[in-house]
C-alpha positions in Angstrom: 4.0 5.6 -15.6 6.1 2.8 -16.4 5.0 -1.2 -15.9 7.3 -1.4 -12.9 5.9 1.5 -10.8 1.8 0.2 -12.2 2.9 -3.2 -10.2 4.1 -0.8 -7.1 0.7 0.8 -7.5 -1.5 -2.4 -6.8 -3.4 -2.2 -3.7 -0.5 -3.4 -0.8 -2.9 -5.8 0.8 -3.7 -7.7 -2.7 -3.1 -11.2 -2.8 0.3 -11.8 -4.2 1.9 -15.4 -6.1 3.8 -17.5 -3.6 6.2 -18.1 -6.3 6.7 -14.1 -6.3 7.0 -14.0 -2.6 9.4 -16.7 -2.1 11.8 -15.8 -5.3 11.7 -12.0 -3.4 11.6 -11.6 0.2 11.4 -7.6 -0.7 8.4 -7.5 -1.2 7.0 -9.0 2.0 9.1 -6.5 3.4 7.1 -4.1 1.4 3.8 -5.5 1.9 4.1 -5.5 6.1 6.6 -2.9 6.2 4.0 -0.8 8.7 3.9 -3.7 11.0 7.7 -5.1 10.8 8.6 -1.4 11.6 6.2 -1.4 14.1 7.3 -4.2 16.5 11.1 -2.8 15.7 10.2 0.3 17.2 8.5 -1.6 20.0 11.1 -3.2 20.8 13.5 -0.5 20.7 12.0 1.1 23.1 12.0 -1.2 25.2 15.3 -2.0 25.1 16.3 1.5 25.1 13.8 2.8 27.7 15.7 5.0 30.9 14.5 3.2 33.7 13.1 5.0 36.6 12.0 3.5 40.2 12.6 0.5 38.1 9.7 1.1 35.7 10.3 1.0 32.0 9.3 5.3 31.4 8.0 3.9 27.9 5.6 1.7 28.9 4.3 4.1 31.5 0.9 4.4 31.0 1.4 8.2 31.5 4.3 7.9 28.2 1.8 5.8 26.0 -1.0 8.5 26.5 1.7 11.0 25.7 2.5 8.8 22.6 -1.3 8.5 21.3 -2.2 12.3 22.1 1.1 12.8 19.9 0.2 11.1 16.8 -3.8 12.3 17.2 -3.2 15.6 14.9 0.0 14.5 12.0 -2.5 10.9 12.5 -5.6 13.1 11.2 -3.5 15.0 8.1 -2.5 11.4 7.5 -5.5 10.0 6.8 -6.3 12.7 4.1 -2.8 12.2 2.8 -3.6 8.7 2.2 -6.2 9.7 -0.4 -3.9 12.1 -2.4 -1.0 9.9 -2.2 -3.1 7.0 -3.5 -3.5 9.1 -6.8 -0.1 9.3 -6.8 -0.3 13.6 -5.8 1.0 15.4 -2.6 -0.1 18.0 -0.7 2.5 20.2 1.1 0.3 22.5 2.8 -1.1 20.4 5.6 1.2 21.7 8.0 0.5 25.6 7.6 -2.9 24.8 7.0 -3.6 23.4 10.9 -1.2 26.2 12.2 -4.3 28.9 9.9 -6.9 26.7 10.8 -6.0 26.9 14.8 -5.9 30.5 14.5 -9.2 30.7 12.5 -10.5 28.5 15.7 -9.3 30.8 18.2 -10.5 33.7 16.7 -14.4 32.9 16.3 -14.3 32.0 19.4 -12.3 35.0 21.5 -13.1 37.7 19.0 -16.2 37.0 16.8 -17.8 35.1 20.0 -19.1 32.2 17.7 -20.0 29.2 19.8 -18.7 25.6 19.2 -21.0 24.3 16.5 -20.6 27.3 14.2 -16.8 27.5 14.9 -16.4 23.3 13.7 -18.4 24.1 10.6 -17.0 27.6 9.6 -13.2 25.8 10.2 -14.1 22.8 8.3 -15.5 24.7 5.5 -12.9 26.7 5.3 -10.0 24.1 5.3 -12.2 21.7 2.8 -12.0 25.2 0.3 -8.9 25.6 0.1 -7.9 22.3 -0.4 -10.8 22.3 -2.9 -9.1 25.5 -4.5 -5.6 23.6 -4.8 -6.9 20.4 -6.6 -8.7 22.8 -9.1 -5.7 25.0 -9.9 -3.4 22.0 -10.5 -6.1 20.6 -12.3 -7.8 22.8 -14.5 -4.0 24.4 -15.2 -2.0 21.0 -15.2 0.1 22.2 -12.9 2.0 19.8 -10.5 0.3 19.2 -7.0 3.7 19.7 -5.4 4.1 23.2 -7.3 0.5 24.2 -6.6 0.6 23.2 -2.6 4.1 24.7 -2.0 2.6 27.7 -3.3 -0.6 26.8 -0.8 1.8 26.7 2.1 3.3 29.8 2.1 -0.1 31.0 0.9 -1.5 29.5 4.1 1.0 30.4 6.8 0.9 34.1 5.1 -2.8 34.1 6.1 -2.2 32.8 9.6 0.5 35.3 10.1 -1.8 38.2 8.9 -4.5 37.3 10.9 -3.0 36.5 14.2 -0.4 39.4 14.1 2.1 36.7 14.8 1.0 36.5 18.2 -0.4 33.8 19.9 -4.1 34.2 20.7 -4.9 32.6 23.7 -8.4 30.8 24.4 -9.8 31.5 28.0 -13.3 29.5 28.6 -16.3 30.9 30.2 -19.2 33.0 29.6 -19.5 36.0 28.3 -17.6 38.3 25.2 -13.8 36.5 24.8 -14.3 33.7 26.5 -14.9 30.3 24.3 -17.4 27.7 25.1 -16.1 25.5 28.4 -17.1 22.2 26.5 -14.4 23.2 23.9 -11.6 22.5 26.7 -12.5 18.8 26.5 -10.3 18.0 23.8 -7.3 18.5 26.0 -8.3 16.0 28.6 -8.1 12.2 28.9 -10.6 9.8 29.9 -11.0 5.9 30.9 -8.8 6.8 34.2 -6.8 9.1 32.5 -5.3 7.2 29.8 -7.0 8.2 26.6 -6.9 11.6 24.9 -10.2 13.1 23.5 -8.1 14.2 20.6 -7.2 10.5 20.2 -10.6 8.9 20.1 -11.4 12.1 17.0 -9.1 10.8 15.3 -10.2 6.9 15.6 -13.3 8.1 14.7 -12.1 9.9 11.6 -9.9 6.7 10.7 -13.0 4.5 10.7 -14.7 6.9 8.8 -12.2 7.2 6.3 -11.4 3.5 6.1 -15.1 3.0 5.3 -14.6 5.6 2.2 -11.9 4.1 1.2 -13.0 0.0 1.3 -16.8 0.1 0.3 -17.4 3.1 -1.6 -17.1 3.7 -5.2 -15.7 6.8 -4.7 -12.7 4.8 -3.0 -12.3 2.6 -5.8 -11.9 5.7 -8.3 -9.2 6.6 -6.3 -7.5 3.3 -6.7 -8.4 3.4 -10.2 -7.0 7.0 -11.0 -3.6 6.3 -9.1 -3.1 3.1 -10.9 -3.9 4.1 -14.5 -5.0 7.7 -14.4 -5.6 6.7 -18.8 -7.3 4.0 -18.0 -9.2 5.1 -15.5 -10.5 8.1 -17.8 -11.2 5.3 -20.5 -14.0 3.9 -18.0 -15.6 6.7 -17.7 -14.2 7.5 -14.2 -14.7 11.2 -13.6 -10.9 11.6 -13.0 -10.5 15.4 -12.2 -13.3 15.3 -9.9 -12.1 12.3 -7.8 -8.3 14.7 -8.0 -9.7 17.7 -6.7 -12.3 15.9 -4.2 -9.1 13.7 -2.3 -7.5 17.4 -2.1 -10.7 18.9 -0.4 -10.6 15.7 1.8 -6.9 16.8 3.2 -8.3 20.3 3.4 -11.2 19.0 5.4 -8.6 16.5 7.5 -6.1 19.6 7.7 -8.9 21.9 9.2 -9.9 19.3 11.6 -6.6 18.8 13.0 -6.1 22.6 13.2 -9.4 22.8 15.4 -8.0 19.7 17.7 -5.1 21.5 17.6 -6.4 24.6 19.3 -8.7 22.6 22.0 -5.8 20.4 23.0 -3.3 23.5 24.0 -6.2 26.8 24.4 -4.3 28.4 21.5 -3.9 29.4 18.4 -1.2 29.9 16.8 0.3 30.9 12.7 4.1 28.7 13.2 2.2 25.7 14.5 2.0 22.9 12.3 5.5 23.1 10.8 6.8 19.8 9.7 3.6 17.9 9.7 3.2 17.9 6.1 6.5 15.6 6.5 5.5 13.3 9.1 1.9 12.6 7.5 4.1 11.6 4.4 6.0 9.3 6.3 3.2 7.9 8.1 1.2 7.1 4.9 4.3 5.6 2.6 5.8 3.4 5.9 2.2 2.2 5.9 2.3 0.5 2.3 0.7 3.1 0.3 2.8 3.9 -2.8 4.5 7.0 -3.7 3.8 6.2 -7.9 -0.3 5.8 -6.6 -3.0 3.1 -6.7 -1.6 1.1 -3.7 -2.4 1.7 -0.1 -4.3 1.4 3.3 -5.6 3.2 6.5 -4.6 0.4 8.6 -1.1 0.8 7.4 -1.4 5.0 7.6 -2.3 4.6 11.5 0.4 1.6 12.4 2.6 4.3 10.4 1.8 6.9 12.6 2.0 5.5 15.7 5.6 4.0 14.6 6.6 7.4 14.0 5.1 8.8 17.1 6.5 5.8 19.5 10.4 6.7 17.6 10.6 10.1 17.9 9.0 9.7 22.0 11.8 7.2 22.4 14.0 9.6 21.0 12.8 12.2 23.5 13.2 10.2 26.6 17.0 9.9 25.3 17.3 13.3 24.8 18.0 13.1 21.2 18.4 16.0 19.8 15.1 17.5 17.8 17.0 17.6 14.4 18.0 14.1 14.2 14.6 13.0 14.4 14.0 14.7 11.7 16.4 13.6 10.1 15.5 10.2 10.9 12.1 10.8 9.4 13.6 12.0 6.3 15.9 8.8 6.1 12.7 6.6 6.8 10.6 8.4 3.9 13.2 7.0 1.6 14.3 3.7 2.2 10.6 3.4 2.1 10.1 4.6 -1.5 13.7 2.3 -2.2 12.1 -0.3 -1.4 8.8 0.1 -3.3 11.2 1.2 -6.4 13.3 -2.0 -5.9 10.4 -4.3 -5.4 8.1 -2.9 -8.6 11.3 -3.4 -10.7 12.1 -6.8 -9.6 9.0 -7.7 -10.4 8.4 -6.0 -14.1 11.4 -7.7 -14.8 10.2 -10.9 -14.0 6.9 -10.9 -16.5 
């Protein structure tokens, strides 16, 4: 890692020299790039919102609970995202892991006629293992985490394939053999007058949760620690290879928790589901601050992210914009992000 991409790595919300700030305006761009993209957004879309019985359809409230429900599963694989990206990996396999993980869901419900309790913890454990199992292969082999979770993504949507038949397997509630528990419907309804999703308030409660790890704990400041100096941080006695595979098992868990949301918001399960996530949680985390070269980054700026991304591509939507250009602009967003943080890290080396 060079000096340039170490000074990228700093936590974003660090305290930075005025003279620094002043001499380049990049890098408060950098620094509130979640929030500046935020308010642009905002205000694209309400400069850009169709108008119907002369309501702005964007600030409907029926649109923003659209736009929060949206975000609530990519919003989960973000958070665990954040983690791995802090230590300057990737993980690739999020997306095919929520499509397996729905399926999973559906079946122990429908077929093995496991209730709601045992369903959460066998899906949890499940996702948590495998990510567990990628952060000790490209460990314990020194493989690359984007080798070893490509592999884990085809691995993944294989399973999901195999085990659903490619079919969709639909979740009917009741009582009785093939019918899941009622309560499980839940997570597809709104509350406080219809304006909040249940999936949304999992995944505040998963962001608070997270933030908490990643603020106050020590094992949140071995993650800064390994994705700043991964040398130095093995120096200190840091148990580097445990905090690696332990951030993977975290996006397993986050990836299995989003599968299981998944499959309560829409009664189904299904093996294609989830493809493309893996790119939006990436865009979410690195538009909120935290650095693609590791040791820099936030929650705060992962969820600001990810509702950015989920108020652009609704605003998109209500212009009929074609699906493929908003992934496109996704793509484009991922990396005038990591320009930036390139361009700011080397103005600044070069200034020392």
């Amino acid at each position: 890692m060079t000096d340039a991409s170490k000074e990228v790595g700093r936590d974003a919300t660090a305290p930075m020299p005025a003279v620094t700030a002043r001499r380049n305006p990049l890098t408060l761009i950098v620094r509130f790039q979640s929030v500046i993209g935020l308010i642009l957004v905002l205000i694209g879309g309400v400069v850009f919102s169709p108008v119907r019985h002369g309501q702005l359809l964007f600030l409907a409230p029926d649109n923003i609970a659209n736009i929060i429900r949206a975000i609530s599963e990519t919003g989960i694989i973000a958070l665990g995202m954040t983690f791995v990206i802090i230590t300057a990996g990737i993980d690739l396999s999020v997306g095919a892991m929520l499509g397996l993980n729905s399926v999973l869901t559906a079946m122990l419900m429908t077929t093995a006629n496991l209730g709601l309790v045992p369903t959460l913890l066998l899906v949890l454990a499940a996702g948590t293992a495998f990510g567990t199992l990628q952060g000790l292969i490209s460990t314990r082999f020194r493989l690359e985490p984007f080798i070893v979770t490509l592999a884990g993504l085809q691995v993944a949507r294989g399973l999901a394939l195999v085990l659903s038949g490619n079919v969709y397997i639909n979740i009917s509630y009741g009582e009785g053999p093939g019918l899941a528990p009622p309560v499980f419907a839940l997570l597809g309804e709104r509350l406080f007058h219809n304006v909040v999703p249940v999936a949304t308030l999992v995944f505040l409660a998963l962001a608070v949760a997270a933030t908490i790890v990643l603020n106050t704990s020590r094992f949140g400041r071995y993650v800064y620690a390994v994705g700043g100096n991964e040398r130095a941080a093995r120096l200190s006695g840091i148990p580097v290879t445990q905090v690696k595979v332990a951030v993977y098992a975290i996006t397993g868990f986050a990836a299995a928790s989003a599968g299981f949301v998944h499959a309560g918001q829409f009664s189904f399960g299904s093996a294609n589901d989830g493809a493309g996530y893996e790119l939006t949680a990436i865009a979410a985390v690195v538009i909120g601050g935290t650095s693609l070269f590791g040791g820099a980054g936030s929650m705060i700026g992962t969820i600001a992210g990810s509702i950015m991304l989920g108020a652009l591509a609704n605003i998109l939507q209500l212009n009929n914009v074609n699906a493929s250009l908003q992934l496109l602009a996704t793509g484009a967003i991922i990396v005038l992000a990591a320009a930036l943080q390139t361009m700011v890290g080397r103005r600044e080396g070069s200034m020392r």
